[in-house]
N, C-alpha and C positions, 0 to 999 in steps of 0.2 A: 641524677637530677633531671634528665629528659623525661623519665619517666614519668615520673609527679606532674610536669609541667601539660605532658600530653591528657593526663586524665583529667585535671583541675582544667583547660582550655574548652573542652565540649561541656563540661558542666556550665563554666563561668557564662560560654555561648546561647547555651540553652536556657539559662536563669535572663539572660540580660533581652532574647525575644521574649519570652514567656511574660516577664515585667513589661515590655514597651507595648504588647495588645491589647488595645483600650477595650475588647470585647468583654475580658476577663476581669476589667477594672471596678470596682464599686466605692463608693463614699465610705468611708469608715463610720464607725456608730459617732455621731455628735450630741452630746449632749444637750445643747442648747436650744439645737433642732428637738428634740425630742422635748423637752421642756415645754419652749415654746407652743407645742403644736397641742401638748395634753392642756397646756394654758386655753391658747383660743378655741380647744374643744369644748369646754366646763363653761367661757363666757361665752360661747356662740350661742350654744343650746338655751342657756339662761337667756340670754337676749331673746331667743327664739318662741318661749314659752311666754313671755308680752306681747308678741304680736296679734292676739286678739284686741290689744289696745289700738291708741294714733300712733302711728308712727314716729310725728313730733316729739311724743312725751318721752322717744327713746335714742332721738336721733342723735346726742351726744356719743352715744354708748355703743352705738351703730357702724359711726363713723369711726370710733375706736377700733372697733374690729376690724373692719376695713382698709385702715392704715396697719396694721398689727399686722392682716394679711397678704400687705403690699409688701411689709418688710420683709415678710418669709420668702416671697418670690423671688424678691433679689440677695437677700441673705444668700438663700438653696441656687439661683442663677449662677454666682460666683464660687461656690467649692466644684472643687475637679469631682471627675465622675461621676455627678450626679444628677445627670439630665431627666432621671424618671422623676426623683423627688421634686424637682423644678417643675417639671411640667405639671402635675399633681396639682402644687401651690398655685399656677396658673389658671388651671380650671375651679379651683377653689374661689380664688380672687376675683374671676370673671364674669360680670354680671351679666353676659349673656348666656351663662352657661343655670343648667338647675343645681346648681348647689350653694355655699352662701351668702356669696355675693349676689346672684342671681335672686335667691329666698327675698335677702335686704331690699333689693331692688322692685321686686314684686310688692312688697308689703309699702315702702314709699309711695309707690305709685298707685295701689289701689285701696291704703287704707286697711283698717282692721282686716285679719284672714279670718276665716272661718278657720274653728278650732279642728275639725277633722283633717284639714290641707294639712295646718301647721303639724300634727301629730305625724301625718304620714312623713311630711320632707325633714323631721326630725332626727325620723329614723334614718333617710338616707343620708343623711347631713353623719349623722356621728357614726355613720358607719364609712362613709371616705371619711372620719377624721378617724377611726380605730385603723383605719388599713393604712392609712400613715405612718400611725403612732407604732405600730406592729413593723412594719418596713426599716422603720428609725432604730427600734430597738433592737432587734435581729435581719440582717439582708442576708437573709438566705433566699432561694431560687421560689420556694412555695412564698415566700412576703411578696417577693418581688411581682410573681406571677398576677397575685392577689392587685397587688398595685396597675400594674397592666392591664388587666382586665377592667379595673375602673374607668381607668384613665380610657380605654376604648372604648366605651357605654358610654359616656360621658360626651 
């Protein structure tokens, strides 16, 4: 019976550091996240493609988003291991930043965009929202990276 007990004691050892390294740790796929995020990707853009109008005439639907992506920030704040999707939704939600909070922010304050801006930040707008949605569905080390690299340009 020593026997058994010596070779299960460096396994059970070895499992129980390997699990407590938050290094090694990542968010498991959520669905809701993922949901969510293909959600305010499809209204973002929509919303986006009005910004040749007033801003007024959208500000409902604006401010919708806005809160949608205040929830994600604290939704993704509160599950373990998930500090990169968190931060992601941060730079998302912040209208200091160029992405669509920031977009929102611009078009309130100066009024109709010219349609070339809006095409351009279009693109980058759904392209952090594809490197989300891609991160969310599979966290493997190339999403991840892909995520990191935003979040540092950003």
């Amino acid at each position: 019976m020593k026997l058994k007990s010596t070779k299960v004691l460096p396994l059970l050892v070895a499992f129980f550091l390997f699990n407590s390294c938050n290094v090694f740790k990542t968010a498991l796929f959520d669905q809701h996240s993922y949901q969510q995020t293909v959600t305010l990707k499809v209204e973002s853009l929509a919303l986006m493609d009005k910004a040749s109008e007033p801003y007024a005439n959208h500000q409902a639907k604006a401010e919708d988003v806005l809160l949608e992506m205040q929830k994600m920030v604290e939704y993704e704040k509160n599950k373990e291991n998930n500090n990169i999707t968190h931060k992601m939704w941060e730079i998302m939600a912040n209208e200091e930043r160029n992405l669509m909070a920031g977009f929102l922010k611009r078009w309130k304050n100066q009024g109709p965009l010219n349609q070339v801006f809006v095409t351009e930040a279009k693109g980058q707008i759904a392209e952090a929202y594809d490197v989300l949605i891609k991160y969310e569905s599979k966290k493997s080390t190339t999403n991840q990276n892909a995520l990191l690299n935003l979040i540092n340009n950003q």
